[in-house]
N, C-alpha and C positions, 0 to 999 in steps of 0.2 A: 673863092679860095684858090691857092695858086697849089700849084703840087711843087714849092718847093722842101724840102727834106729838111728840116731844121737840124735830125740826131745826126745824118749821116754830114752836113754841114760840121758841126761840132767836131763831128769823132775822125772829121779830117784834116783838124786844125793844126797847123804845122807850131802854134806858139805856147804848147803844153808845158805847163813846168812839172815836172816832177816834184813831188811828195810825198814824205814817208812820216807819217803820224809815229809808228814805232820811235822816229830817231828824235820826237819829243823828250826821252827816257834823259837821251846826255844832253841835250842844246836846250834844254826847258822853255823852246819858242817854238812856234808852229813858223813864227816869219824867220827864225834862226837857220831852221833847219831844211827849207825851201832855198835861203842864201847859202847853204853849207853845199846843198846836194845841185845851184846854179855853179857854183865853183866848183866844184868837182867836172861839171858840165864841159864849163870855157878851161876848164886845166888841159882836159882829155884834147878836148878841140885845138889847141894850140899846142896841141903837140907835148904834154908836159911844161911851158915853158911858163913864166912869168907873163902874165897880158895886163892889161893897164884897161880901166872902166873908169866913167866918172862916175862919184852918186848921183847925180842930177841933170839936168841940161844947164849948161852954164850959163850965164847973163851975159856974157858976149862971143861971140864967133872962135871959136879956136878951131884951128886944123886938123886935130884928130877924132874930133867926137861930130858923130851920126846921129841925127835926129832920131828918138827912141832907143837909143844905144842904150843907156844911164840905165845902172841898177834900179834905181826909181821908177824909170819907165819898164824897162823889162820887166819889175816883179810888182808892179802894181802898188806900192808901197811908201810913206812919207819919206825924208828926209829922216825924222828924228825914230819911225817904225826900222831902217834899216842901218842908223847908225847902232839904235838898241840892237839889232839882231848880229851886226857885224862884232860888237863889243864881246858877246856871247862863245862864238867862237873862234875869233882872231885875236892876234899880238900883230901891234905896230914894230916895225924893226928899222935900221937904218940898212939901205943900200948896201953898205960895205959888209954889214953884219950877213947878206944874202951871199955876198961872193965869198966870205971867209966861209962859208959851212957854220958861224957859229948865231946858231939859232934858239929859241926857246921847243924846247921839243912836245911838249903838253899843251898846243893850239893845234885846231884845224887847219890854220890859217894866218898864212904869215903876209903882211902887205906894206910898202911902202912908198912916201910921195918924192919923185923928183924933181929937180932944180925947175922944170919948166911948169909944176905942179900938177902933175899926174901921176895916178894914184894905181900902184902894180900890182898885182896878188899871183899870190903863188902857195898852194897847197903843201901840205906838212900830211906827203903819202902813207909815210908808215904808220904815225897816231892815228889818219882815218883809217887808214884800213885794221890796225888794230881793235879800233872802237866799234866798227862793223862788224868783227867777227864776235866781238867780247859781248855786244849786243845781241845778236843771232843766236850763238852758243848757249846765252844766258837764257834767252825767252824761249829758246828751243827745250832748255832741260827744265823749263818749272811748269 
């Protein structure tokens, strides 16, 4: 037997995702609500700004996308498990509609594909943060 540490291996894994079973209650998907709380993730990490992910690894070589990059590869998940979960809490928007401010306000998540077909997200701060606290406050007082 080797003395290597399996738990302490584990518990120092840098590619944890966060999950919040609670946040079941509003995204009615365990894969929903894992893609709500990675997007919140890469929003913070980029500075608040718009980031661009493919779902998938592409079938041929483009310039932006990292091997493992792809919400697929990141979260472990199908094509059609993270297009269901992204459906759950996002609205498609077009580009212009991002730079006018004129948004649909009752998504987590607002995302769009550009001309070169990459695909941006950009988080809708006050609805989540509203639905976190409406969440909390709620299971807090029953």
């Amino acid at each position: 037997m080797s003395n290597f540490d399996v738990s302490l291996y584990l518990s120092e894994d840098k590619k944890v995702i966060i999950y919040r079973p609670r946040f079941n209650l509003l995204t009615k998907s365990a894969v929903a609500t894992i893609l709500l709380f990675q997007i919140n993730y890469w929003w913070v990490w980029k500075k608040k700004q718009p980031f661009y992910k493919y779902k998938g690894p592409p079938k041929s070589s483009i310039g932006l996308y990292k091997v493992g990059d792809s919400w697929c590869e990141e979260l472990g998940v199908t094509r059609s498990e993270f297009d269901r979960a992204l459906e759950k809490i996002s609205v498609k928007v077009k580009k212009r509609d991002w730079e006018r401010g004129c948004l649909p306000l009752d998504k987590y998540v607002w995302y769009w594909t550009d001309m070169q077909r990459v695909t941006w997200y950009a988080l809708n701060e006050s609805f989540f943060s509203r639905k976190v606290m409406e969440l909390y406050v709620k299971q807090e007082a029953d």
